[in-house]
C-alpha positions as CSV (number, residue, x, y, z in Angstrom):
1,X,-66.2,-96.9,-63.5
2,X,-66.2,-97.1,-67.2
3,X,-63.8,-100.1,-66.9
4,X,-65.4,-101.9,-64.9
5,X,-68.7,-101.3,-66.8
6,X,-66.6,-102.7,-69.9
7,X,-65.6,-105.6,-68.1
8,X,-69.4,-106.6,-66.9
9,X,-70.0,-106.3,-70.9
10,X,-67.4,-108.4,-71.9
11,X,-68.4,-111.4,-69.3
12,X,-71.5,-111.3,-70.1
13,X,-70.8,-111.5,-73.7
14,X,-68.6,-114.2,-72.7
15,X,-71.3,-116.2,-70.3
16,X,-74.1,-116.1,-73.1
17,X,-71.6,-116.9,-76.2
18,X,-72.1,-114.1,-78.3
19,X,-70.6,-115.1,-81.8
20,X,-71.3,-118.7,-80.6
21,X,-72.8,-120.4,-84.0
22,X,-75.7,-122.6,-83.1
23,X,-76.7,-125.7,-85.6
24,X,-79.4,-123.2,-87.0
25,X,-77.0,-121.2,-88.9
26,X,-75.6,-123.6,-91.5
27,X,-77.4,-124.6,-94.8
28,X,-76.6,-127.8,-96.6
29,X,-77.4,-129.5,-99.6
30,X,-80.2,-132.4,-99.2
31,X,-79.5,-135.6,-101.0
32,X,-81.2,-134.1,-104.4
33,X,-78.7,-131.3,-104.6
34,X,-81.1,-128.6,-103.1
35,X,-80.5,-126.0,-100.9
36,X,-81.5,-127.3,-97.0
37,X,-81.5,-124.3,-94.0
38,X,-81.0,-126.2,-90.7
39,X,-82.6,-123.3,-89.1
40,X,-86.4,-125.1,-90.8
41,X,-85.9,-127.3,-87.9
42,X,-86.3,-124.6,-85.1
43,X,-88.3,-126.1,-82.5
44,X,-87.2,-130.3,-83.0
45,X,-84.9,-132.3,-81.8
46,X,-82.4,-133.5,-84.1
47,X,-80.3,-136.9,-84.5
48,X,-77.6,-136.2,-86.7
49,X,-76.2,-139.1,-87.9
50,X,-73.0,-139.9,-91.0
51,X,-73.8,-142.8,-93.2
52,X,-72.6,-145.4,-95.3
53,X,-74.2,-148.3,-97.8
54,X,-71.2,-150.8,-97.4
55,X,-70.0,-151.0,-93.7
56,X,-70.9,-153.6,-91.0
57,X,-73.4,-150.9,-89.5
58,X,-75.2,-150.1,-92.4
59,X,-78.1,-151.8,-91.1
60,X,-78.8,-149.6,-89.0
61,X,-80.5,-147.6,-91.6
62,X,-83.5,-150.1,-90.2
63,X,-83.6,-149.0,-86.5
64,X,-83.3,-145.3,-88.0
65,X,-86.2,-145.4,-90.1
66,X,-88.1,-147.6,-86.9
67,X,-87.4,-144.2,-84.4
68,X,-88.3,-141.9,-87.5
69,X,-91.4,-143.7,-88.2
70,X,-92.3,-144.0,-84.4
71,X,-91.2,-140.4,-83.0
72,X,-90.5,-138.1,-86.0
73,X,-92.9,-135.3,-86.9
74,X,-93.4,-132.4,-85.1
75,X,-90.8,-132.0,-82.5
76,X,-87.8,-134.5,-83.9
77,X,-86.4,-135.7,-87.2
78,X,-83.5,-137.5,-87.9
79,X,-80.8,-136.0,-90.6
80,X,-78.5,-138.4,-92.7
81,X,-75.0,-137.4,-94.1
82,X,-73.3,-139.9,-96.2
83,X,-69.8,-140.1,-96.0
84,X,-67.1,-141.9,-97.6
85,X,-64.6,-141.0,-94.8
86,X,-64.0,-144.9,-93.4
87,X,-62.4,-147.1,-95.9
88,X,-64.3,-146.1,-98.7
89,X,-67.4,-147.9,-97.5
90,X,-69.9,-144.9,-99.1
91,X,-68.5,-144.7,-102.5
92,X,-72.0,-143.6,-104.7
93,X,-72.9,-140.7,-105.8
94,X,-75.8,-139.2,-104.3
95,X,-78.3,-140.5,-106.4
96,X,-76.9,-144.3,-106.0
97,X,-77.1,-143.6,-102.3
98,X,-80.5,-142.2,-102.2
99,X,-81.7,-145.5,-104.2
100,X,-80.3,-147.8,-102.2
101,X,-81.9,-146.4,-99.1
102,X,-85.3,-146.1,-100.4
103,X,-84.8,-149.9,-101.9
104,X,-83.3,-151.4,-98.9
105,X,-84.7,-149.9,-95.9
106,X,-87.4,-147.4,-97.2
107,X,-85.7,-144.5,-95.9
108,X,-87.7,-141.2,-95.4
109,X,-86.5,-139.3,-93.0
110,X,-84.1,-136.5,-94.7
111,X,-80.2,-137.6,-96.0
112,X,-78.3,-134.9,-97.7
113,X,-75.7,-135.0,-100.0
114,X,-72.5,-136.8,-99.4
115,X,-69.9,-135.0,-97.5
116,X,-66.4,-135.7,-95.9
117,X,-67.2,-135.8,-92.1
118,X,-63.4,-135.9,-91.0
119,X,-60.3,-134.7,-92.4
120,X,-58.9,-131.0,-93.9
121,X,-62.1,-131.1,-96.5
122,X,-64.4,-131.9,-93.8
123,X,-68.3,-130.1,-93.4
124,X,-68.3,-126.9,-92.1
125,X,-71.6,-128.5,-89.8
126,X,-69.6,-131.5,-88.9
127,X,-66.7,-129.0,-88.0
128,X,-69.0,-127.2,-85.5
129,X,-70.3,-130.6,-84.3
130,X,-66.8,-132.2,-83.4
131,X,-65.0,-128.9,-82.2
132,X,-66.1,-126.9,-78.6
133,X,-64.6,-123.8,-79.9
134,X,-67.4,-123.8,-82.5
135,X,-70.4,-125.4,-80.9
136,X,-69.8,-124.2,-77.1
137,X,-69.9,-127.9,-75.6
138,X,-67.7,-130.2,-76.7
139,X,-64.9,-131.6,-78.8
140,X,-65.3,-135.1,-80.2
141,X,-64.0,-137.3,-83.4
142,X,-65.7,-139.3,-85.8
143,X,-64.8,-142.9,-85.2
144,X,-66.9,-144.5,-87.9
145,X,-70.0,-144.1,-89.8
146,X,-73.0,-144.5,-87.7
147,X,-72.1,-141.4,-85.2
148,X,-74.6,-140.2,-83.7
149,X,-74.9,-136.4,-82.3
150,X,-78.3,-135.5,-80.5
151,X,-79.2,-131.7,-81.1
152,X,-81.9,-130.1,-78.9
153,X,-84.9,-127.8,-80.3
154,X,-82.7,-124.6,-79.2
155,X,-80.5,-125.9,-82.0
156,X,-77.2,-126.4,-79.5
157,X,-75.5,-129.6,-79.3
158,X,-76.9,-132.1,-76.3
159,X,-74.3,-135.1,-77.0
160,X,-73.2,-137.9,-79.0
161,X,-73.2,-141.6,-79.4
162,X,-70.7,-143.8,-80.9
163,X,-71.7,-145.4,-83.9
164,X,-72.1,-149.4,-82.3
165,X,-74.8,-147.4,-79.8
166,X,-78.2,-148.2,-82.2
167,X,-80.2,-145.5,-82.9
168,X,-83.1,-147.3,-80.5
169,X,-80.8,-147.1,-77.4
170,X,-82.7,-146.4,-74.6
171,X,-80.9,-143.1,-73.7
172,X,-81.6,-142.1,-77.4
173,X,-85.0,-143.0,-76.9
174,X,-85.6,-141.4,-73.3
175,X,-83.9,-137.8,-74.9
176,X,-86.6,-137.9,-77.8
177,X,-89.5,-138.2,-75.7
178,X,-88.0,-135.8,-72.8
179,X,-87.9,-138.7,-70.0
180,X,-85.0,-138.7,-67.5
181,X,-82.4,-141.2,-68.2
């Protein structure tokens, strides 16, 4: 009977991913070099996207800062990561970066600090976003800046998009306001 009672623990141990980290448990540093706890997000929706200030989809930085103006508040934000992982197309530091947001599209939804999002030095968060083993649902690869990985208010990874998807893609759009796509 004990063995059998052990088993039952250990499936539903397994079922409910105990040890299982959840976006909530990582802190990074925002774009001024401060300490940032994904876990103040409890309760939102959360785009994650990388970034860069010298690739063809850079202007995308608009359409961002349109849906973060439009929906972002209470229940969703959109988080930044510049990375300099695709042909060196992010090269500044993180002050150069955060100036050439604010100057060209008025960013003001939260970037962090630049971060290798691919690659043996990459993110512990973008390890947990691109591996199942870590985040419980599913492996994926950064293709190019511009990725997009949608994380729900229970602070478990939903999906992603690749990074020619805009960030005002209907599907985007019908996940942040909760209607069926």
């Amino acid at each position: 009977m004990k063995k059998f009672t052990l088993l039952i623990f250990f499936a539903m141990i397994a079922t409910i991913g105990f040890g299982q980290e959840s976006f909530y448990d990582f802190t990074v540093k925002n774009i001024e070099g401060q300490d940032f706890s994904l876990s103040s997000l409890k309760g939102k929706k959360v785009l994650v996207v990388n970034t860069a200030s010298k690739c063809g989809l850079t202007p995308q930085y608009e359409a961002l800062q349109a849906l973060y103006k439009q929906y972002g508040g209470l229940n969703f934000t959109i988080i930044g990561f510049p990375a300099n992982n695709f042909l060196g197309q992010e090269p500044g530091s993180d002050d150069e970066i955060q100036e050439f947001c604010q100057r060209n599209y008025g960013v003001s939804f939260p970037m962090m600090s630049k971060i290798s999002v691919k690659g043996s030095d990459m993110a512990p968060i973008y390890q947990w976003l691109t591996q199942k083993s870590k985040n419980g649902v599913m492996d994926s690869e950064v293709g190019w800046n511009f990725q997009k990985y949608l994380i729900d208010e229970n602070g478990q990874l939903v999906d992603f998009f690749s990074p020619k998807t805009k960030p005002d893609d209907p599907k985007i759009v019908n996940w942040i306001t909760g209607k069926a796509n």
